[in-house]
C-alpha positions in Angstrom: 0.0 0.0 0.0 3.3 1.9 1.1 4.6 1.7 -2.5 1.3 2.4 -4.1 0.7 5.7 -2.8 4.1 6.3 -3.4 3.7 5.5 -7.4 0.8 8.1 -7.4 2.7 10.7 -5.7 5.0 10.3 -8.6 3.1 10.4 -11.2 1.0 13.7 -9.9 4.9 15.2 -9.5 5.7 14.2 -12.5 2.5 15.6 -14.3 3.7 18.7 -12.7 7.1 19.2 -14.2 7.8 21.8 -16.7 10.1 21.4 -19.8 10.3 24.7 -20.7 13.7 26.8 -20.5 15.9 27.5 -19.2 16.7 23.4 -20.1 18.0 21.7 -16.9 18.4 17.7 -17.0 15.9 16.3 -15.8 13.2 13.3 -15.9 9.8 14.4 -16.8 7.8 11.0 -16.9 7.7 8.1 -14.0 8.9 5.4 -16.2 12.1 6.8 -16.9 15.0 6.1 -14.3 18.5 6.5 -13.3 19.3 9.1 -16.1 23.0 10.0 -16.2 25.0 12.6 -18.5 28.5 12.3 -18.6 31.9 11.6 -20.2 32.0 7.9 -22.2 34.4 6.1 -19.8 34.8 8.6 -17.3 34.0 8.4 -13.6 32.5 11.3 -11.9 33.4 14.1 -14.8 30.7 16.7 -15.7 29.4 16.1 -19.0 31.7 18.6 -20.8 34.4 17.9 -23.9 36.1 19.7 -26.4 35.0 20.8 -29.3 36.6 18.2 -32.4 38.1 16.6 -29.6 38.6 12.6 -29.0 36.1 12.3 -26.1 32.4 11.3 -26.1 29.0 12.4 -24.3 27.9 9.5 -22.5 23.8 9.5 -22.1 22.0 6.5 -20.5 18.4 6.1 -18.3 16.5 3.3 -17.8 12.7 2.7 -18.9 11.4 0.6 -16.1 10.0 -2.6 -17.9 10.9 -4.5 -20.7 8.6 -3.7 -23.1 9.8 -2.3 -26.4 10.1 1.6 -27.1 10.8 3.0 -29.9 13.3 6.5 -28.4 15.0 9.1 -30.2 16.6 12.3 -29.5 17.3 15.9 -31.0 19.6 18.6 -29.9 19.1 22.0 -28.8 21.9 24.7 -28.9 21.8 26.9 -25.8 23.0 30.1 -24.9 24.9 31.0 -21.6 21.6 31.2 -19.6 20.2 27.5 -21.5 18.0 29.1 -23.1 17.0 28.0 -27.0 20.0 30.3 -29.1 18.2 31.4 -32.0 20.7 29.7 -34.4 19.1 27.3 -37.1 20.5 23.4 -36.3 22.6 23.2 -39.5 24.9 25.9 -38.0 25.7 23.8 -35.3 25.2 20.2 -36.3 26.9 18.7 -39.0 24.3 15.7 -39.8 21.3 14.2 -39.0 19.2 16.9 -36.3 17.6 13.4 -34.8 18.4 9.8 -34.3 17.0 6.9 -33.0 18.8 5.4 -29.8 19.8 1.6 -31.0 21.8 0.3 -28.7 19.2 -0.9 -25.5 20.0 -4.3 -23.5 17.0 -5.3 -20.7 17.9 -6.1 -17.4 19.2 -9.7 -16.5 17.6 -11.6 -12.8 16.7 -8.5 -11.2 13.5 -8.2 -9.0 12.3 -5.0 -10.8 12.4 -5.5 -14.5 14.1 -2.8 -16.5 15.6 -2.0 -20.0 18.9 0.1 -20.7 19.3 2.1 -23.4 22.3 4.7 -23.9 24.3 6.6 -26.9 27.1 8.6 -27.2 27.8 12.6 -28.7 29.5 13.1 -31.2 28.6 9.6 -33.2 28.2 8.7 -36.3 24.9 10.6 -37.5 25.5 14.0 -36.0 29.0 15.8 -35.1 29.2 19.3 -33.4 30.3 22.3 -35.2 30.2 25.6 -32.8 31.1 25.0 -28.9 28.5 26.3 -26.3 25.8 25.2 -24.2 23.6 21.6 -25.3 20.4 19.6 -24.5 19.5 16.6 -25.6 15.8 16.0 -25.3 14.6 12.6 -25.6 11.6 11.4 -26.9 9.0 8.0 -28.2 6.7 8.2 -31.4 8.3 10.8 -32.9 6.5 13.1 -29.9 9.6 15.8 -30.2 7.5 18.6 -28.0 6.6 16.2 -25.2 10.5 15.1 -24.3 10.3 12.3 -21.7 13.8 13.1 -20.3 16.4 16.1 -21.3 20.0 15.9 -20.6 22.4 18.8 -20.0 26.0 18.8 -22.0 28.8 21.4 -22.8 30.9 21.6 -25.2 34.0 24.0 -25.1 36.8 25.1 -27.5 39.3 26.7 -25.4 40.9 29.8 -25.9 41.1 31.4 -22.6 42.8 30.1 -19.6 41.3 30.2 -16.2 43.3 30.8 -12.3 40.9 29.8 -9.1 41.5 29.6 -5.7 38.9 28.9 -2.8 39.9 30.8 0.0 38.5 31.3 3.8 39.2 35.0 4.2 35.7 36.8 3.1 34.5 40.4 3.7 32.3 39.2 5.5 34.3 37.3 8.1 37.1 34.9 8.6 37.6 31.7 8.8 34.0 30.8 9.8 30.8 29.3 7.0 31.9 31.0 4.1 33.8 30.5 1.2 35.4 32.8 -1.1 35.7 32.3 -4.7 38.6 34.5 -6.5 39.6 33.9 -10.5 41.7 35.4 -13.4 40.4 35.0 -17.0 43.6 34.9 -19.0 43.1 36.1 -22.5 46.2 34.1 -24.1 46.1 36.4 -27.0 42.2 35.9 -27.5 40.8 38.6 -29.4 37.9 40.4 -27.0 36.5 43.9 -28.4 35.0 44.6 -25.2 35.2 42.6 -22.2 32.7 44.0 -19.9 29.6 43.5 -22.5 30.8 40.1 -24.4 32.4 38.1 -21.8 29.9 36.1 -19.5 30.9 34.1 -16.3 29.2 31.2 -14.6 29.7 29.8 -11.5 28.5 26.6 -10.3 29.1 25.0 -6.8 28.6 21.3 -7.1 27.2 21.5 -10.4 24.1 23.3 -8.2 21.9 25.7 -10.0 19.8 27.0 -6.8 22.8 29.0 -6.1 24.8 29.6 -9.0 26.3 32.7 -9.7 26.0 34.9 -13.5 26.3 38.2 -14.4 29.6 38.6 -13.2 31.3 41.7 -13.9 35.4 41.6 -13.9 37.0 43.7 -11.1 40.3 44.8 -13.3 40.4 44.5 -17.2 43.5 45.0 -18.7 44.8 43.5 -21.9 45.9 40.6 -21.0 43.4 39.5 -18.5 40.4 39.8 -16.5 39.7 39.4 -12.6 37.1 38.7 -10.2 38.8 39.3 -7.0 36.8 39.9 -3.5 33.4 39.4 -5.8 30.5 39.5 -2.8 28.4 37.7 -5.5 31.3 35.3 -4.9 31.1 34.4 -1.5 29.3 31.0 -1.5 27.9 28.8 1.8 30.4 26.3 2.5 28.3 23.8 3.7 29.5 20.4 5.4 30.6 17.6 3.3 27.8 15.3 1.7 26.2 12.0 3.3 26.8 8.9 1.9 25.9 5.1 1.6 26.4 2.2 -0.6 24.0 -0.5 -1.8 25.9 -2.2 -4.2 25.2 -5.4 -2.3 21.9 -6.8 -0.8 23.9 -9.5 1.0 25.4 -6.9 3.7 24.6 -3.4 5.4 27.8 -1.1 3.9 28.2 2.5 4.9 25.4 4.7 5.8 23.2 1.7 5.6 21.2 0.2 8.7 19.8 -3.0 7.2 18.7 -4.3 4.0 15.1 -6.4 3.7 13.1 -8.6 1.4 9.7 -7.5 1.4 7.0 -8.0 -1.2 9.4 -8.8 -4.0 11.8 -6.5 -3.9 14.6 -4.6 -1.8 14.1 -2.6 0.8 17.0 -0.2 2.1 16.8 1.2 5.6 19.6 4.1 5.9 21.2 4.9 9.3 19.3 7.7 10.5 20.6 11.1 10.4 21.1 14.1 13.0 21.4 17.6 12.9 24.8 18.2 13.3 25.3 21.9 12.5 27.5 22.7 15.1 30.5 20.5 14.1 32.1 19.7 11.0 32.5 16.7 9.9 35.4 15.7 7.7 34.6 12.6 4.9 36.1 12.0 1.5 32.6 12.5 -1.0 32.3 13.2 -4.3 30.5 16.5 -4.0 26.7 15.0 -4.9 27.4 12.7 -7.5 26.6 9.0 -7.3 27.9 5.4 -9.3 25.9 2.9 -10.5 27.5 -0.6 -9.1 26.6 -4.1 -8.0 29.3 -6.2 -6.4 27.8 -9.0 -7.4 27.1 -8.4 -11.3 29.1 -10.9 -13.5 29.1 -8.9 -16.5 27.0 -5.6 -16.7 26.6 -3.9 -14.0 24.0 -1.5 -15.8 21.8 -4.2 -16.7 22.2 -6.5 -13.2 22.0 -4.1 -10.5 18.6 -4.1 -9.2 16.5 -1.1 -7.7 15.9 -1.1 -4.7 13.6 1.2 -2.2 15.9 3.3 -0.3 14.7 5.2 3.3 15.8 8.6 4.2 15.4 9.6 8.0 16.0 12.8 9.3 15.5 13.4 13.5 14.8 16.9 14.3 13.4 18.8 17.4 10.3 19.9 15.7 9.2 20.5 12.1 10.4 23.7 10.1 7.3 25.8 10.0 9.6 28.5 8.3 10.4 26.5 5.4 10.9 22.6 3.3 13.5 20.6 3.5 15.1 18.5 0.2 17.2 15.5 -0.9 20.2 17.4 -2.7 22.6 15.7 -4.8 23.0 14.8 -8.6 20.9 11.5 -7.9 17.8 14.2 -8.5 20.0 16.2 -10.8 20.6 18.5 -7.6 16.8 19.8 -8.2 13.9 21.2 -5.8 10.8 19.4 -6.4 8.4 17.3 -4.7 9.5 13.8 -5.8 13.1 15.0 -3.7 10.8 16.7 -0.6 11.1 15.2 2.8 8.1 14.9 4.7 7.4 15.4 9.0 6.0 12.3 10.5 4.7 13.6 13.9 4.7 10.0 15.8 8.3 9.6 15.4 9.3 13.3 14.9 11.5 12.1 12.4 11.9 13.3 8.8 10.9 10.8 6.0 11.8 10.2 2.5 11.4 7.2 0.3 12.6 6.8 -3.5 13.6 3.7 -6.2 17.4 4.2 -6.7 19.4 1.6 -8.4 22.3 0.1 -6.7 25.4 2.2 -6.4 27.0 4.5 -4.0 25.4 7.6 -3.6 26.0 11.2 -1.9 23.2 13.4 -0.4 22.8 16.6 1.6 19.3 17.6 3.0 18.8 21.0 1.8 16.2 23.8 3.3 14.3 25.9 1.3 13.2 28.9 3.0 9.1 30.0 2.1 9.2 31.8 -0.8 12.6 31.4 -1.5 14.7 29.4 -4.3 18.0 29.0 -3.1 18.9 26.1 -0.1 20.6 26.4 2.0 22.8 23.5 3.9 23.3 25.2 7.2 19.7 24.3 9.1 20.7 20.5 9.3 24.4 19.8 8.7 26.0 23.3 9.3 28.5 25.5 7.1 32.0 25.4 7.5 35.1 27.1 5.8 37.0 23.6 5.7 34.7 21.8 3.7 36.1 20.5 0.5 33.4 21.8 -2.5 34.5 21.7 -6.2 33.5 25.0 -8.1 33.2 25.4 -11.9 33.8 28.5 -13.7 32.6 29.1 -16.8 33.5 31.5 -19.2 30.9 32.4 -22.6 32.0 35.0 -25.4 29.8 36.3 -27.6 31.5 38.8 -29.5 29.4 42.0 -31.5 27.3 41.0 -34.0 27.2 37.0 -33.2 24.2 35.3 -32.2 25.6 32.5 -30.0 27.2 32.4 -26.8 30.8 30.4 -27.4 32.2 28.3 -24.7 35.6 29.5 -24.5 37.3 28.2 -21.5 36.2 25.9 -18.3 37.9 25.3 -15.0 37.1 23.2 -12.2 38.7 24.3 -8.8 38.4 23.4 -5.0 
């Protein structure tokens, strides 16, 4: 009955959702699972490559039967802000605009039945001409405006250079929940008219877009280079490090796992209950949100033979937070705020619940609070913000030079 209510919760959330842009990834249908954007053989990198270079956008999901679907996808180019550019798609795809995904493999003795499917950027069909910001938006019976799933990608053609450093010395104190974020643009001989108009800076922390950081205006231009130095709009939340478990095997309870049951024909995951722990920092090696699919126990494919399993989030607090809602964060929900990702107050136990299907892996989490009427989280209310914590940030640097109509992606550096 648990799990029934559960499914309808889903599919009125997921009824809810809104593809419009700016494009984030994101699943927009209940069937759809476990989608993942990335590098082709590459662990934990955000899903940005080089323009003509050797490496590969990796997209997989899972539809959650194995029935047969006929999916394609097409490709949108993007400005800075992911918004549709107004650019026509043969100026930036050499090929095919649309393509069927092929290669699919269904899931082999696992409880909840499942099929695979993935393909990789540039292939065969369609190559990339221009650099700048992409989404792929995936679709069945040739449906193109109702995208079931939309994936997120970059592609850059360097020019510029980039200098970060990640210090604890803010103006607004020292030493204490903050982090300061200070960079140099070098211009390497790139041609800029005027820097202050056609050079646009982004800034991502943890590949979060609650709290990212645009319109960014240079401190000191010269020449040779630009700087954001002591940038307010650069001082982020520092957080604590993320939560973490592992159910890559049903046959013991790993880390951050309390047990593991059988019920009803499936897997049941029971997570060590969690405490606010503001007051402390807590040092752990994470991997800033993201999560890996795995199964210890696979014998060949570990994308088609882990299971999915129902995992249970617990959260013990005082009393409920009547100022505000609190969130699973972490690129599991592709670091979203929505209902599906909400945590809920169970009076009895005056405990914090959450329950979702994730497939076996490891798997970071924060719980994020949302103040009423607000946008941005915050990780302070529950685990605390500390200038130690170890966060990765992402600068990125657009150039759209007078009289162009796209937003170039000239340079990227990751930094913490």
């Amino acid at each position: 009955m648990k799990h029934t209510l559960l499914i309808l919760m889903l599919l009125l959330t997921f009824s809810s959702y809104s593809t419009t842009p700016p494009y984030r990834t994101r699943i927009n249908v209940p069937n759809i699972k476990t989608l993942q954007a990335g590098i082709l053989d590459e662990k934990y990198f955000l899903p940005i490559i080089e323009l003509n270079g050797t490496q590969k956008i990796d997209i997989r999901f899972d539809e959650m039967s194995h029935d047969t679907h006929t999916y394609a996808y097409t490709i949108l180019h993007c400005n800075a802000d992911w918004t549709p550019s107004d650019l026509n798609s043969t100026e930036y795809i050499e090929g095919f605009t649309s393509a069927y995904i092929n290669n699919s493999e269904r899931s082999v003795n696992t409880n909840y039945l499942y099929t695979h499917y993935q393909f990789s950027l540039p292939n065969n069909e369609m190559t990339f001409k221009i650099s700048g910001n992409y989404v792929v938006l995936i679709y069945e019976d040739n449906e193109k405006d109702k995208p079931l799933a939309q994936a997120c990608f970059s592609i850059v053609e360097p020019k510029v250079s980039i200098g970060a450093t990640v210090r604890s010395n803010t103006d607004i104190e020292l030493n204490g929940r903050l982090q300061q974020l200070d960079f140099d643009v070098l211009l390497n001989g790139y041609y800029v008219r005027d820097p202050m108009t056609e050079i646009k800076t982004v800034v991502r922390q943890n590949n979060r877009t609650d709290n990212e950081q645009n319109n960014l205006s240079p401190n000191y231009v010269s020449a040779s280079k630009l700087s954001y130095l002591n940038n307010k709009s650069l001082i982020f939340e520092g957080g604590n490090e993320y939560h973490n478990f592992d159910i890559s095997s049903v046959y013991s309870a790993a880390r951050g796992v309390d047990k593991i049951e059988f019920r009803n024909n499936h897997y049941e995951v029971f997570l060590l209950p969690d405490k606010i722990q503001g007051k402390k920092y807590i040092h752990d090696y994470d991997v800033n949100g993201k999560f890996l699919i795995n199964n210890q126990e696979a014998f060949n494919n570990v994308d088609t033979e882990a299971d999915y399993m129902y995992v249970n989030f617990t959260l013990q607090v005082d009393q409920v937070f009547f100022d505000g809602q609190l969130f699973l964060g972490g690129e599991f929900n592709y670091n979203l705020l929505d209902n599906n990702n909400r945590l809920d107050y169970d009076n009895a136990t005056g405990f914090y619940r959450q329950t979702l299907l994730l497939k076996q892996g490891g798997y970071n989490y924060q719980y994020w609070f949302v103040p009423k009427g607000g946008k941005k989280a915050t990780v302070q209310r529950v685990d605390g913000s500390f200038w130690e914590t170890k966060n990765e940030y992402t600068i990125y640097v657009y150039h759209r030079g007078w009289g162009e109509r796209y937003d170039r992606l000239v340079g990227v550096k990751s930094v913490q």
